[in-house]
N, C-alpha and C positions, 0 to 999 in steps of 0.2 A: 494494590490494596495496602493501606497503612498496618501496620504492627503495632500490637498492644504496649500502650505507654506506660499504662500501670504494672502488666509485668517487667516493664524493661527497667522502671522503677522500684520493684522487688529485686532484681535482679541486681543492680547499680547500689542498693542499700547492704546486700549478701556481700559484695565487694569492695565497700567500705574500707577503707584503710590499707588495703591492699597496694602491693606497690609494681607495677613492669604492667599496668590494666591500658589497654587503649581501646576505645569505643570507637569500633567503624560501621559505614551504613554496609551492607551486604545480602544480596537475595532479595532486594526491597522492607527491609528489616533493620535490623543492629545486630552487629555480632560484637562480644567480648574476646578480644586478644589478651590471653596471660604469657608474655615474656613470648613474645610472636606468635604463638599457638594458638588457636582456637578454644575457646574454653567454653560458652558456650552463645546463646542468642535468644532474638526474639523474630520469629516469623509470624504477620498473621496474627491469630490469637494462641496463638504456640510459644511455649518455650524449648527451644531447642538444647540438645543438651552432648559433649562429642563425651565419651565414655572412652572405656576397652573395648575393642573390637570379640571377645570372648561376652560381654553383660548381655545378659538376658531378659527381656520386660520385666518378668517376676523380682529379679534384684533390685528394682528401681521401689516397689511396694506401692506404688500408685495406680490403681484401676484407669488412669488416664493418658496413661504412656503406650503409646506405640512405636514400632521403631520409624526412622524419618524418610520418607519414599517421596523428595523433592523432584528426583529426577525419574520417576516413575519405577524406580528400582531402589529399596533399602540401601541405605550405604550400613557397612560395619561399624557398629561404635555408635552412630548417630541415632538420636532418641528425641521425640517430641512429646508433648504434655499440653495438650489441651488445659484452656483455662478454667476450666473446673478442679484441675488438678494443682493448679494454683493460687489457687481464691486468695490460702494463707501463705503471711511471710515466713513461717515455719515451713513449710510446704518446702515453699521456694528453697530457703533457706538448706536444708538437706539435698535438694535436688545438685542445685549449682556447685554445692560442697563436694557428691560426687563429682563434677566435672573438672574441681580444683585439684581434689587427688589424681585424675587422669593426667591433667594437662603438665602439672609440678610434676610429673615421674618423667616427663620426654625433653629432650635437653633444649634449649633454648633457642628460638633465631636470628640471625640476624636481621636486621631491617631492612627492606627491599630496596636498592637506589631506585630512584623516580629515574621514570622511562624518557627520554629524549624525546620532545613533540617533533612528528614530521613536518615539513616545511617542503613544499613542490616536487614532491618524492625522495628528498632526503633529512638526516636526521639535524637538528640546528647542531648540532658540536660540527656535523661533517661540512654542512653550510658555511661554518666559522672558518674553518680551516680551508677549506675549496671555495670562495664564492662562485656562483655559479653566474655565466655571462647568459644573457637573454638572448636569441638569436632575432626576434621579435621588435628588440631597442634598435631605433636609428643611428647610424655609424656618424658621426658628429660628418661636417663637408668641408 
């Protein structure tokens, strides 16, 4: 199922000017990376949002926050917002701004190396270094 564009577009406008943002697709969704962290996303017609793991629905002030139970069980910290609850860019606005105070207090990551594609059940750097003989190729005569 697609994810709401116009929240991810609230959301993308909230982070304006912002620097270390990268936009990845995640969940079937988009998530917001601040300085490798999770900061926050859009699933659905949800806005997801990662917090402290101690925030409570009530601290958020939105009658349309629940906590986020993707994997059939709450995660800590994790908060969704039905798009009722973000009709406005104020709304949003406040919402993701908690997620920018979460995400700015936890130290920064590095960026992940891209994973080596497997190639005939090894990885191509081990392929580089080992080519592998075919037992299968005809032995020249």
């Amino acid at each position: 199922m697609p994810y709401s564009r116009q929240i991810a577009e609230r959301v993308r406008h909230t982070l304006t000017g912002r620097t270390a943002i990268v936009e990845k697709p995640m969940f079937g969704g988009v998530t917001f990376m601040v300085a490798g962290n999770m900061c926050c996303g859009v699933h659905r017609d949800d806005l997801i949002l990662r917090l402290d793991p101690a925030t409570r629905i009530e601290d958020l002030a939105n009658r349309h926050a629940r906590r986020w139970d993707f994997m059939k069980r709450p995660m800590p910290g994790m908060f969704a917002v039905a798009a009722e609850g973000c009709a406005k860019q104020e709304s949003v606005d406040r919402l993701v701004n908690l997620a920018l105070q979460r995400v700015l207090s936890l130290p920064a990551r590095a960026a992940k190396k891209a994973r080596a594609r497997r190639v005939s059940g090894q990885s191509i750097q081990d392929s580089r270094k080992h080519p592998v003989k075919k037992s299968f190729e005809k032995k020249p005569s």
